[in-house]
KOLTOR-430061 format. One line per field, with one value per residue (C-alpha): residue number from 1; x, y, z. Coordinates in steps of 0.05 Angstrom, whole numbers, plus 32768, in hexadecimal, padded with zeros to 4 digits. Example, Ala and Ser with C-alpha at 12.3 -4.5 7.8 and 13.67 -1.06 7.14 Angstrom:
% residues 2
num = 1 / 2
x = 80F6 / 8111
y = 7FA6 / 7FEB
z = 809C / 808F
//
This chain:
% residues 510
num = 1 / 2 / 3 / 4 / 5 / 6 / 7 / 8 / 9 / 10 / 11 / 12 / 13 / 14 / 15 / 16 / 17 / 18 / 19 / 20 / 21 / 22 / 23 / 24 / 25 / 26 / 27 / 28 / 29 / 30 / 31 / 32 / 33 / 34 / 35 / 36 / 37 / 38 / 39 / 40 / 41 / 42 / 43 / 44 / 45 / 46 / 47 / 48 / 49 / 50 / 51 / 52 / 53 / 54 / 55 / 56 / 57 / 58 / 59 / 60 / 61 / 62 / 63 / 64 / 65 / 66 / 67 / 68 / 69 / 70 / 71 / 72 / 73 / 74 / 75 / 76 / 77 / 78 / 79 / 80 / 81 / 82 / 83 / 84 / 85 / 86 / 87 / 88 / 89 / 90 / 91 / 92 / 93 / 94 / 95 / 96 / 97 / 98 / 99 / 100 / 101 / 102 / 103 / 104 / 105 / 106 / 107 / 108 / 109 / 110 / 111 / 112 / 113 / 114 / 115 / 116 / 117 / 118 / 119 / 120 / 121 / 122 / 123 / 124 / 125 / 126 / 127 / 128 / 129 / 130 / 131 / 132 / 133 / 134 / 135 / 136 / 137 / 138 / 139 / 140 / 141 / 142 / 143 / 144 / 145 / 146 / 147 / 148 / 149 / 150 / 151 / 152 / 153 / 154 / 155 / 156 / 157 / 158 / 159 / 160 / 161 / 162 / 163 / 164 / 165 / 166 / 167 / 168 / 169 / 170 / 171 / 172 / 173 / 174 / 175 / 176 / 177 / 178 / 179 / 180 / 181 / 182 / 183 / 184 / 185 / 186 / 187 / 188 / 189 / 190 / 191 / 192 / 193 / 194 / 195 / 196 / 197 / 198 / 199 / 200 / 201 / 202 / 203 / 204 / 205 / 206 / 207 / 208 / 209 / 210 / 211 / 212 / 213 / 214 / 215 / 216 / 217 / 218 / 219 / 220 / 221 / 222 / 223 / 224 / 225 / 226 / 227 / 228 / 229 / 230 / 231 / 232 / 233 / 234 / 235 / 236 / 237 / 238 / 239 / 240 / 241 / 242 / 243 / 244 / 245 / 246 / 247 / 248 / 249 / 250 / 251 / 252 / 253 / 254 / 255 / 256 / 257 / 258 / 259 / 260 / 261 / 262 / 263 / 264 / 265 / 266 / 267 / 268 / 269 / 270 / 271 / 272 / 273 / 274 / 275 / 276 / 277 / 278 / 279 / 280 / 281 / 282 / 283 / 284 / 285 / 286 / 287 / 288 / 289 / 290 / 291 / 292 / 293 / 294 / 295 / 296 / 297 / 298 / 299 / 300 / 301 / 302 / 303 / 304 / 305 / 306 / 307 / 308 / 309 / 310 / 311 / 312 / 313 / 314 / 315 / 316 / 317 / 318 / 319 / 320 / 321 / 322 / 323 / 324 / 325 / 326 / 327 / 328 / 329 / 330 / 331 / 332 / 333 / 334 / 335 / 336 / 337 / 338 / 339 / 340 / 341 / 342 / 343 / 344 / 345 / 346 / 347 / 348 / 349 / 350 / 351 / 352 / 353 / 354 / 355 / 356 / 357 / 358 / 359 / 360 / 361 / 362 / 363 / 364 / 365 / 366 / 367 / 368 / 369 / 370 / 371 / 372 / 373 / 374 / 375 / 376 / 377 / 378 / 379 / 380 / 381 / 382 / 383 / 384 / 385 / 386 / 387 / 388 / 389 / 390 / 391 / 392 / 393 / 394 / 395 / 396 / 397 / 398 / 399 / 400 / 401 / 402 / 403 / 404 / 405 / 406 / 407 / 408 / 409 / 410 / 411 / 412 / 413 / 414 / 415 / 416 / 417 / 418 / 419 / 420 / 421 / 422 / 423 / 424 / 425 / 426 / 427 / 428 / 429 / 430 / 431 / 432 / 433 / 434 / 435 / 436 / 437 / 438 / 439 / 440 / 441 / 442 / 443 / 444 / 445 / 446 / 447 / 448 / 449 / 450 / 451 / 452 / 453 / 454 / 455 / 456 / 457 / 458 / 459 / 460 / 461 / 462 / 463 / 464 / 465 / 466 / 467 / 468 / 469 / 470 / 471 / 472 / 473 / 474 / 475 / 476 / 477 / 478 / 479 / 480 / 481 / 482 / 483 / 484 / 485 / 486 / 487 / 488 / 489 / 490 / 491 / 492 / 493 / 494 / 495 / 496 / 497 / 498 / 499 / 500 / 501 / 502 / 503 / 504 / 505 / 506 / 507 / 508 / 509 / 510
x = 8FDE / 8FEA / 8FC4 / 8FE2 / 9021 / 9044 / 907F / 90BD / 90C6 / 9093 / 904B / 901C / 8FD3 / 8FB8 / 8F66 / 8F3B / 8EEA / 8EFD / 8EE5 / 8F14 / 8EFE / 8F16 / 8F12 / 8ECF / 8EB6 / 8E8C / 8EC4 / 8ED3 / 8E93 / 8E9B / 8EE1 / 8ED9 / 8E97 / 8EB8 / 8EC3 / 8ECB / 8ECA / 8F05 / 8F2E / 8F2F / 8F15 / 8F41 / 8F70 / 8F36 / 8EF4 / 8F2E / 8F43 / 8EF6 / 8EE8 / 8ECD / 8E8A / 8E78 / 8E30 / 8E0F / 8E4C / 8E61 / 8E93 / 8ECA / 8EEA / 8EDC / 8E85 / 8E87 / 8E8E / 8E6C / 8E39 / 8E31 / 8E08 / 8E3C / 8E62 / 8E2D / 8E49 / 8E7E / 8E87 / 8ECF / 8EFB / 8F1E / 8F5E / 8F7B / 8FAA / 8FB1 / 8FE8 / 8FE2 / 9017 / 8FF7 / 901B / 8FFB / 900D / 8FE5 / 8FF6 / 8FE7 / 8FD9 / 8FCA / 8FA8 / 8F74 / 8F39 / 8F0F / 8F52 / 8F63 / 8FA4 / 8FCC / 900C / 9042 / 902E / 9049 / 904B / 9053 / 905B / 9046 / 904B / 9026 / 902F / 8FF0 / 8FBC / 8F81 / 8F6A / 8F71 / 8F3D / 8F1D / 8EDD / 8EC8 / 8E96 / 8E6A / 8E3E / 8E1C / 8E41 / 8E32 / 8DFA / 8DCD / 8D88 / 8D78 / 8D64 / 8D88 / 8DD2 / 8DF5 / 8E21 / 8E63 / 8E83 / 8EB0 / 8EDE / 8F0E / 8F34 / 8F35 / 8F43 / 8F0A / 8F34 / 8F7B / 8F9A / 8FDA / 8FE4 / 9011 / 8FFE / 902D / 902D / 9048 / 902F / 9038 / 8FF4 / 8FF8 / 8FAD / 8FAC / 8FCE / 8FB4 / 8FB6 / 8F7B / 8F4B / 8F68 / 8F59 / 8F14 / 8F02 / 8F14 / 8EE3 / 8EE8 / 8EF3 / 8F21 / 8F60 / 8F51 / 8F17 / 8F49 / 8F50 / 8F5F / 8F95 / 8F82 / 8FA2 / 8FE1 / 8FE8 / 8FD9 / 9008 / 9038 / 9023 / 9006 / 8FD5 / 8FC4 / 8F84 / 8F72 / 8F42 / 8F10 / 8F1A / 8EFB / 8F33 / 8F05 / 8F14 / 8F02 / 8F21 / 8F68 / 8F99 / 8FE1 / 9021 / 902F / 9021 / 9033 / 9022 / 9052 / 905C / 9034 / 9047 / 902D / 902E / 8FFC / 9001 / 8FC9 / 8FD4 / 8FB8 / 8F85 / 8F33 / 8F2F / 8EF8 / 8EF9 / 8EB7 / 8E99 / 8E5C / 8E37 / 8E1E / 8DE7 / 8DCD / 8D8C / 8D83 / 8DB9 / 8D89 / 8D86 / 8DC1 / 8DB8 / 8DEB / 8DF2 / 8E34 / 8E53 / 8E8D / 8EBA / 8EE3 / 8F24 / 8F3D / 8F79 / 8F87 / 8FB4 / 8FBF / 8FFB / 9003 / 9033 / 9020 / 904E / 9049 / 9093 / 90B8 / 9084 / 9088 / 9093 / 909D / 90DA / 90D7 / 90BB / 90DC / 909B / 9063 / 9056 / 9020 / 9020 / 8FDE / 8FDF / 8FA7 / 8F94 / 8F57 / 8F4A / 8F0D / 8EED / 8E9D / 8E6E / 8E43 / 8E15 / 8E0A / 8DDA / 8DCE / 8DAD / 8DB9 / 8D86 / 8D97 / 8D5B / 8D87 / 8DC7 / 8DEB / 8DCD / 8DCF / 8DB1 / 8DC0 / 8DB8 / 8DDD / 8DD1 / 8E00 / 8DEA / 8E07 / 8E4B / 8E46 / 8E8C / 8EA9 / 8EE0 / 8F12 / 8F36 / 8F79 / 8F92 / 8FC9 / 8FEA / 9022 / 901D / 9065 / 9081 / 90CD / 90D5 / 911A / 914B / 9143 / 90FA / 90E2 / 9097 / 9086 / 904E / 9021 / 9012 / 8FD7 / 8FF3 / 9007 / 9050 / 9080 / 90A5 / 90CF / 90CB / 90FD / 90BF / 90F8 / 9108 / 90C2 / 90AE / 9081 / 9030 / 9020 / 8FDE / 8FC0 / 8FB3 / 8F67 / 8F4A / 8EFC / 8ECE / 8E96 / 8E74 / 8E62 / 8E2B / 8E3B / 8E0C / 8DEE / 8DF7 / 8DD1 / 8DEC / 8DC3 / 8DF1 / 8DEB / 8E1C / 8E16 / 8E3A / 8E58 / 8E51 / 8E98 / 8EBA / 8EB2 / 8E7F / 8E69 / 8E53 / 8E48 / 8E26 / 8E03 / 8E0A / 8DE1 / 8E01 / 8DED / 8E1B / 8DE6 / 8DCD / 8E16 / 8E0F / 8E3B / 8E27 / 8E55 / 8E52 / 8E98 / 8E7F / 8E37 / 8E37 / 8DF7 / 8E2C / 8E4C / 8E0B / 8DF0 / 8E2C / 8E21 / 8DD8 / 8DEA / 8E31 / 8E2B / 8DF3 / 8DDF / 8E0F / 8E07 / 8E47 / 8E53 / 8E7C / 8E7F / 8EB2 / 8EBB / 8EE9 / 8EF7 / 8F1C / 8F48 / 8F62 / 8F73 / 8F8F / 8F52 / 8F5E / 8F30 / 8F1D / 8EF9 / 8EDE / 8EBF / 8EA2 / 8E94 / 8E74 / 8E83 / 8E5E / 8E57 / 8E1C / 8E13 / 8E62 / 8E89 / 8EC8 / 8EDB / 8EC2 / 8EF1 / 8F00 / 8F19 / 8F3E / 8F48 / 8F66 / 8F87 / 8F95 / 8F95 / 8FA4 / 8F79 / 8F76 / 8F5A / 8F80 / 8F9D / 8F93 / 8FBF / 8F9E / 8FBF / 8FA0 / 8FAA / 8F7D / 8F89 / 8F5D / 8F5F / 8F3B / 8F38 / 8F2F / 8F2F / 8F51 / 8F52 / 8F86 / 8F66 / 8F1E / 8F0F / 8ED6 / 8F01 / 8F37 / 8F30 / 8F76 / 8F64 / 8F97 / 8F7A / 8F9A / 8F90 / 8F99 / 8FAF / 8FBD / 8FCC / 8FC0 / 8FE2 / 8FC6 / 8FD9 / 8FAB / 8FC8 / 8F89 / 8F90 / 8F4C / 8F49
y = 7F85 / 7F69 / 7F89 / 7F6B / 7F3B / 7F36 / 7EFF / 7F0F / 7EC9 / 7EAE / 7EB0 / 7E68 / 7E68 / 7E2E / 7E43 / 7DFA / 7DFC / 7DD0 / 7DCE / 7DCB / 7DBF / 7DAA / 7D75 / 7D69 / 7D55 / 7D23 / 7CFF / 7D00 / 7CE8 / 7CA5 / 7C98 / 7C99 / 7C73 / 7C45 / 7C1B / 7BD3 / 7BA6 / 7B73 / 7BA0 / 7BA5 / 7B5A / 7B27 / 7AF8 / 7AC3 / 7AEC / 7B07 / 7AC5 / 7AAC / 7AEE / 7B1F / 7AF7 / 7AFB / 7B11 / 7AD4 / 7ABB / 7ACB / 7ABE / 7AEA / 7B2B / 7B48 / 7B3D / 7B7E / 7BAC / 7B76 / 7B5E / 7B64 / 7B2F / 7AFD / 7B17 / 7AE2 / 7AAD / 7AB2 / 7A8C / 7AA2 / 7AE3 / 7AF0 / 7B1A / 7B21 / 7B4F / 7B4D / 7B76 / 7B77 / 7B88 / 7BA1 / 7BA0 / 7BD3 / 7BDA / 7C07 / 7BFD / 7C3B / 7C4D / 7C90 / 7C91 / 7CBD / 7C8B / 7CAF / 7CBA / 7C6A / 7C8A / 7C63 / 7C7D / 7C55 / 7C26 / 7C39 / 7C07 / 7C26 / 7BF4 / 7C0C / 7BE6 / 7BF7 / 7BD4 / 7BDD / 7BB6 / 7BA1 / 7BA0 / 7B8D / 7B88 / 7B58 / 7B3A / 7B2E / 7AFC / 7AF5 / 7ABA / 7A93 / 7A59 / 7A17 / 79F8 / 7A2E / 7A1D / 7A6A / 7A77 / 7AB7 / 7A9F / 7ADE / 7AFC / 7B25 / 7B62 / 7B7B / 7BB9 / 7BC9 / 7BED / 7BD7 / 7BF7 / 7C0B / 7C1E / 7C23 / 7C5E / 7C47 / 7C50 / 7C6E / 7C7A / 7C8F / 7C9C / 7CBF / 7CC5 / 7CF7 / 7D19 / 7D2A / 7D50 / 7D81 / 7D9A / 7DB3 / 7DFD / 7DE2 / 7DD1 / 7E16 / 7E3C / 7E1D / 7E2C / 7E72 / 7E8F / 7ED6 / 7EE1 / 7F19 / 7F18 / 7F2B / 7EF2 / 7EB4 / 7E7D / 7E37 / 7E1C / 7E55 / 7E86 / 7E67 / 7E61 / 7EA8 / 7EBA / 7E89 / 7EAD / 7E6D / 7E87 / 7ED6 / 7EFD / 7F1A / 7F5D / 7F78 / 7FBB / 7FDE / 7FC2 / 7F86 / 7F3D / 7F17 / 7EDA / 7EB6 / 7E98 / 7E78 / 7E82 / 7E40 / 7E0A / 7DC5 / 7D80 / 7D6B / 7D2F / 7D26 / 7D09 / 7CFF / 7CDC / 7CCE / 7CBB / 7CAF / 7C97 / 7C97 / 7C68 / 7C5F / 7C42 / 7C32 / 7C2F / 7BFD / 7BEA / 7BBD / 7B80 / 7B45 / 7B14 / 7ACF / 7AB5 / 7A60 / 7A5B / 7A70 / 7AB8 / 7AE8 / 7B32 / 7B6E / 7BBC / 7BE3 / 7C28 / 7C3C / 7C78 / 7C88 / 7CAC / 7CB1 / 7CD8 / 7CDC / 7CFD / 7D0A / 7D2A / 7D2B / 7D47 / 7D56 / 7D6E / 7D7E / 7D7C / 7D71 / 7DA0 / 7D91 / 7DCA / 7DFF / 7E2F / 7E47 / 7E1A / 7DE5 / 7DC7 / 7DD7 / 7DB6 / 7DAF / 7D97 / 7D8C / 7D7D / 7D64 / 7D50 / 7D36 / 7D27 / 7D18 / 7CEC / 7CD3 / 7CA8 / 7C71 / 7C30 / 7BE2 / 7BB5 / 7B6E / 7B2C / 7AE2 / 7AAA / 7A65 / 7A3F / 79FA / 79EA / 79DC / 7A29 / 7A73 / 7AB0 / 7AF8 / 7B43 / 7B79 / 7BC0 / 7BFA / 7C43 / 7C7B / 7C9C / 7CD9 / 7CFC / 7D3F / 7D56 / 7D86 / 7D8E / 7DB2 / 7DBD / 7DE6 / 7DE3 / 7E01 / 7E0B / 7E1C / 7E2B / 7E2A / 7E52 / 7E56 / 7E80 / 7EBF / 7EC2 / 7EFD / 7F23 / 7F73 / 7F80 / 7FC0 / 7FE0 / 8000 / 8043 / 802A / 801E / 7FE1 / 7FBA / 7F7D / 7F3D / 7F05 / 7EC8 / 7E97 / 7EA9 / 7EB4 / 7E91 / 7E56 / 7E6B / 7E4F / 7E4C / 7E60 / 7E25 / 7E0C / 7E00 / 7DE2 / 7DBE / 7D90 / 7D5C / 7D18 / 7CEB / 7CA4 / 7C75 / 7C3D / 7BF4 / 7BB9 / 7B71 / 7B2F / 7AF1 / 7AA1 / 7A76 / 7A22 / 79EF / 79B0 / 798E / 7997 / 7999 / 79E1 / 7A12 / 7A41 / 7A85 / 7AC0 / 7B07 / 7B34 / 7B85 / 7BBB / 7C07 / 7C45 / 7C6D / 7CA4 / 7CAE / 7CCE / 7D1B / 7D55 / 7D90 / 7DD1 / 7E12 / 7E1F / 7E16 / 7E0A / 7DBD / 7DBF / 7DAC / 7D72 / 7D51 / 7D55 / 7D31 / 7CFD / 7CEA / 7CED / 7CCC / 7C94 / 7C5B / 7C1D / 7BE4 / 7B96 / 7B81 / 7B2C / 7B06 / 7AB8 / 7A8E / 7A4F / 7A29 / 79E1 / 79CB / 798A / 7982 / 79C6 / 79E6 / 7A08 / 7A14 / 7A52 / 7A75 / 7AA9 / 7AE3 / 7B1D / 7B4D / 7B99 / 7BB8 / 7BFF / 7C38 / 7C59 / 7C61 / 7C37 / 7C2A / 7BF0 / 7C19 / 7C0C / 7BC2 / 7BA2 / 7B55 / 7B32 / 7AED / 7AD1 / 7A95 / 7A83 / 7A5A / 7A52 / 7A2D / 7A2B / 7A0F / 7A14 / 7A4E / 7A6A / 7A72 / 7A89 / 7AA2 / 7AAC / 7ADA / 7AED / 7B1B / 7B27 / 7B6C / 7B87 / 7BBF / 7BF3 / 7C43 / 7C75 / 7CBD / 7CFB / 7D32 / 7D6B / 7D72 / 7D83 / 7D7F / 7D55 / 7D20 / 7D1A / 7CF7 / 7CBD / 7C96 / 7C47 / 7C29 / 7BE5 / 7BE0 / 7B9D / 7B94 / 7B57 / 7B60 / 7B26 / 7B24 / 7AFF / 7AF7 / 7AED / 7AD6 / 7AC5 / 7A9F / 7AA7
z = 8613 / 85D1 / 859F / 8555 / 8554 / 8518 / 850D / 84F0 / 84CD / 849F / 84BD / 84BF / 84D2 / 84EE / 84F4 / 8509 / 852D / 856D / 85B3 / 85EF / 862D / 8675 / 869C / 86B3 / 8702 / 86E1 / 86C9 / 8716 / 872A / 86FD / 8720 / 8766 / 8759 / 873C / 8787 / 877C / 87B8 / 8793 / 87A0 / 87EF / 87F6 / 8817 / 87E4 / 87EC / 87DB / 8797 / 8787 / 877A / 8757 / 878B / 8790 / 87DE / 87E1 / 87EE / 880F / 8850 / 8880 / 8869 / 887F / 883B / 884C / 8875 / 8835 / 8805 / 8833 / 8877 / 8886 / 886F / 88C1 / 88D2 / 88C2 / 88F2 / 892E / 8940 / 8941 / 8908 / 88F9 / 88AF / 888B / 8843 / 8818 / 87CD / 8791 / 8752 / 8711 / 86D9 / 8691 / 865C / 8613 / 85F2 / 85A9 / 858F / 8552 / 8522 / 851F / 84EA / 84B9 / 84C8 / 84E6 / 8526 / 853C / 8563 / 85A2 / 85ED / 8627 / 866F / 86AE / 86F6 / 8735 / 8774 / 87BE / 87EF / 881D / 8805 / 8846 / 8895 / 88C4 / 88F9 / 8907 / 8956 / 895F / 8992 / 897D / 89BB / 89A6 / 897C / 89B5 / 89B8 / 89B8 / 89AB / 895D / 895E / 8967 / 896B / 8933 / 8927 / 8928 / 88F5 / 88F6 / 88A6 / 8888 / 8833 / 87EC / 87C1 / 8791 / 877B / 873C / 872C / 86E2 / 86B0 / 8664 / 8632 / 85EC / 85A9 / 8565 / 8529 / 8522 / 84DA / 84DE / 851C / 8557 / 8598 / 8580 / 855D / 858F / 85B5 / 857A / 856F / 85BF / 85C2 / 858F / 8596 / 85E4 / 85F6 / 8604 / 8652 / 8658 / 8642 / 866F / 8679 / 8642 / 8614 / 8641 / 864A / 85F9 / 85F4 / 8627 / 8605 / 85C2 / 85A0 / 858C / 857C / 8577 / 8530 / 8527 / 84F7 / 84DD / 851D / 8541 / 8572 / 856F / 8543 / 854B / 8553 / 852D / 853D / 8513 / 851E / 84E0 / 84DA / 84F8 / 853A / 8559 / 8599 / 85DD / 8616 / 865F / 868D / 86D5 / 8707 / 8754 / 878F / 87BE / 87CF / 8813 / 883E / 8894 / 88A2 / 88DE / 88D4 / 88FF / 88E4 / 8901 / 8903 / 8910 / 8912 / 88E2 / 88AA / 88A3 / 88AD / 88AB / 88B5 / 88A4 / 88A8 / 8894 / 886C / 887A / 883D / 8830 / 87E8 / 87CC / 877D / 874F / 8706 / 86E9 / 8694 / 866A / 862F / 85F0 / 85A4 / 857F / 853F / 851C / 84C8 / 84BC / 84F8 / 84E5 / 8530 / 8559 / 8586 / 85B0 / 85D8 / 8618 / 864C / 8694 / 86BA / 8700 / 8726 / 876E / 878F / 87D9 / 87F5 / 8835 / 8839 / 8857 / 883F / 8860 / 884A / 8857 / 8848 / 8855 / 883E / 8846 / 884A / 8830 / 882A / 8844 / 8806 / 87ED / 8805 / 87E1 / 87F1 / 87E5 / 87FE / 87F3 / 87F9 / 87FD / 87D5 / 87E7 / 87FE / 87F9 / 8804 / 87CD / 87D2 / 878B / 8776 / 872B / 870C / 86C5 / 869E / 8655 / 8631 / 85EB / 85DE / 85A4 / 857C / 8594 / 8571 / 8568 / 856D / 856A / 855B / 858D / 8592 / 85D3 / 85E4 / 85C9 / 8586 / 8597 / 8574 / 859E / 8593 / 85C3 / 85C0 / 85D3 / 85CC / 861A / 8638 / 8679 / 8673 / 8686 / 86CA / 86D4 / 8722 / 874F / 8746 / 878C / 878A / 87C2 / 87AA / 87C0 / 87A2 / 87A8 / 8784 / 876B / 87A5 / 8793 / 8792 / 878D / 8791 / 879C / 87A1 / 87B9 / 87AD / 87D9 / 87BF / 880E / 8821 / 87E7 / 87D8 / 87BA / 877E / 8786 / 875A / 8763 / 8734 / 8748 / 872E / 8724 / 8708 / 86F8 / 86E0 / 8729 / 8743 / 8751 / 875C / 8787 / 8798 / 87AD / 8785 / 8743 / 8715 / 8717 / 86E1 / 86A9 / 86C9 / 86E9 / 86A4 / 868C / 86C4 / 86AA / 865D / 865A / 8692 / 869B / 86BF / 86C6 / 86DF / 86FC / 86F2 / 872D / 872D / 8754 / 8775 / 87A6 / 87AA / 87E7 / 87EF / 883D / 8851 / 8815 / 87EB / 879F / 877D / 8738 / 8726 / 86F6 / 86F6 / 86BA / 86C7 / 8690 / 8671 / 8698 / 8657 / 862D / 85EC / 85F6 / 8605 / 861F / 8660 / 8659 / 8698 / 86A1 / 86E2 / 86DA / 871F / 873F / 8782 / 87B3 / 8803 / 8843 / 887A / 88CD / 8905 / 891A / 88E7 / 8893 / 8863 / 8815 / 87D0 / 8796 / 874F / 8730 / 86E2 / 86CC / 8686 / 8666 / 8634 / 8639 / 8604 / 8615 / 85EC / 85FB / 85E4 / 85BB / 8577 / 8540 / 850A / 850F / 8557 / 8577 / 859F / 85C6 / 85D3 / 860F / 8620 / 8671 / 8696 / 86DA / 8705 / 874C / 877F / 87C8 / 87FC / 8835 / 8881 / 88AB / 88FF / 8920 / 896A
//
């Protein structure tokens, strides 16, 4: 155990009030509710900006709408695989000392489907005299949600270091009752517990001084899909109705690297790194409904309504927290029975934490989405949706852990959004030319951050038997991050996200 450390070479305290803490599940509960239906919709619902509530007639209406399956009055098969291009420009910076350190770009590219499926129709046909003419069923498989994103950055943090906020967390636990990051700088001999004169705890310090340069890099993959079956009906070619459910698999991981150099000055220090590795996995449930009305035939109005998520989580994380000390750095510890010894740290192991196993489940926020669509006789239409979420309503429950901490997190940090889609088509022979956009405000309260933007145009061609569809989508938005917590001179690194998503969508009619 050690009881008193003492260096040989010239002794720095570094003493800051900071609070470190981990990564919450509420943070969690934001991302996988985070499901957006542009994602998994075919290149023609993308290139008109994901507005398909009041619409209809498209593979992507069983996850939007189900009622839109009505529409149909032949089978349908379509397949449509995406490329996604991400870059994050990255800038650390000091905001309240007016500090901003150097700018990092990363680039990411990601291959996938957006999704394939079919509809089977079983309509009574064109000459019916019935008013209820039948309707569709359709059966699959699309992405809620893709992570494929690197962040980097590097900046010399001439106020604190992350022994700070390690320092400022620990208080006066003992030595025994460490855990988390504080451990592994203990073990690592970071930082070092100080006693009164009774010989208890009263506090730590770290012989290490200075301000480094800090790097770090971020990467996040992984996929949110959805399996749906749902039906759709139609009844005198006025009012279509439909209800479906949505089996979901999702798979995500974060890995950063996190690392502190170059310390000015730091006689006998070369760098301290961290590595955080996270893994999620989890698989749920959840039902749509939806209707559109037809009161005219150049007009349709819809709502749809989707039910909360209810998922099942299974969550692994391990990290490693090293110091590489200059060769020949050495300590004097004191055992338990008052004996010196010498230890060369410049050849300890790194700390490697155990691996962090947890089961929870989620429950996202339902949605609700109104939508009109306008047709121009045959020369097209314009549609757009408005969709309400509350983020506040998502809940965490487990027997692994007190979730009180994080659901309170939930209902204080996150709030209601509307969600803005408008589009339109105009069509010219076959060929049909599209534009959209779409605006998803921040989930945060009284905060913009987060703020995302959809630019979206396209193009298809379309037959009797056949279609082929072309999509762009252009997103940008901005996140804040914050590598470790602290009361003063908090380091925040502003990234400003874009990604352009191109779909293409192969469609058979039979």
């Amino acid at each position: 155990m050690k009881k008193a450390i003492v260096f040989i070479l010239m002794l720095y305290s570094v003493v800051s009030n900071a609070q470190q803490g981990p990564f919450g599940y509420y943070k969690d509960a934001l991302i996988f509710s985070q499901a957006n239906t542009l994602y998994g919709s075919t290149a023609r619902i993308q290139g008109i900006g994901g507005a398909s509530v009041a619409l209809g007639g498209d593979l992507s209406s069983i996850s939007s709408n189900p009622a839109g399956l009505g529409f149909f009055n032949r089978s349908v098969f379509t397949l449509t695989p995406s490329l996604d291009f991400s870059t994050a420009d990255s800038k650390f910076t000091i905001p309240d000392q007016n500090f901003k350190g150097s700018a990092e770009e990363s680039f990411r590219n990601n291959f996938n489907f957006s999704n394939i499926g079919t509809v089977i129709n079983f309509t009574k046909g064109d000459y019916t005299n019935d008013k209820f003419k039948g309707g569709s069923l359709g059966i699959s498989l699309n992405r809620l949600n893709g992570f494929n994103l690197e962040r980097n950055y590097e900046g010399i943090n001439d106020y604190n270091s992350i022994l700070d906020s390690f320092l400022g967390n620990v208080g006066q636990t003992p030595t025994g009752d460490l855990g988390g990051y504080e451990a592994g700088a203990f073990d690592q001999y970071l930082i070092n517990p100080t006693f009164d004169a009774n010989g208890n705890i009263d506090g730590y310090d770290s012989f290490v001084a200075g301000f480094p340069v800090q790097t770090e890099s971020i990467k996040e993959s992984g996929s949110h899909y959805q399996l749906n079956v749902a039906w759709g009906g139609n009844y005198d070619d006025r009012l279509y109705f439909g209800g479906g459910m949505g089996i979901q698999i999702l798979n995500y991981q974060l890995r950063r690297t996190y690392l502190e150099d170059q310390f000015e000055p730091a006689p006998f220090l070369n760098s301290i790194t961290v590595f955080d590795d996270l893994q999620v996995r989890g698989a749920g449930i959840d039902f749509n409904f939806g209707t559109i009305v037809r009161p005219a035939d150049f007009l349709t109005l819809g709502v749809s309504y989707t039910s909360p998520s209810f998922i099942s989580m299974d969550e692994e994380n391990f990290f490693d927290v090293s110091a590489n000390w200059k060769g020949g750095t050495t300590v004097t510890e004191a055992d338990d029975d008052g004996n010196d010894t010498e230890v060369d740290i410049s050849s300890i192991d790194p700390y490697q934490s155990d691996l962090f196993v947890s089961e929870y489940r989620l429950r996202t926020p339902s949605k609700i989405a109104v939508g009109t669509s306008i047709f121009v006789g045959k020369s097209g239409f314009i549609t757009g949706d408005f969709e309400f979420i509350d983020y506040s309503n998502a809940n965490i429950n487990s027997s692994d852990f007190s979730e009180s901490a994080d659901n309170a997190a939930i209902e204080n940090t996150y709030t209601s959004v509307m969600n803005i889609r408008v589009g339109g088509e105009y069509r010219i022979d076959n060929i049909r030319l599209r534009a959209g956009y779409a605006l998803f405000p921040s989930p945060y309260k009284d905060s913009d951050l987060q703020d995302r933007t959809n630019l979206t145009f396209g193009f298809g061609y379309r037959t009797s038997d056949y279609f082929l569809d072309f999509a762009v989508v252009n997103s940008e938005t901005t996140s804040l991050y914050t590598p470790y917590d602290i009361a003063t001179d908090q380091p925040v690194v502003a990234s400003d996200i874009k990604n352009t998503s191109v779909s293409v969508t192969f469609g058979l009619t039979f």
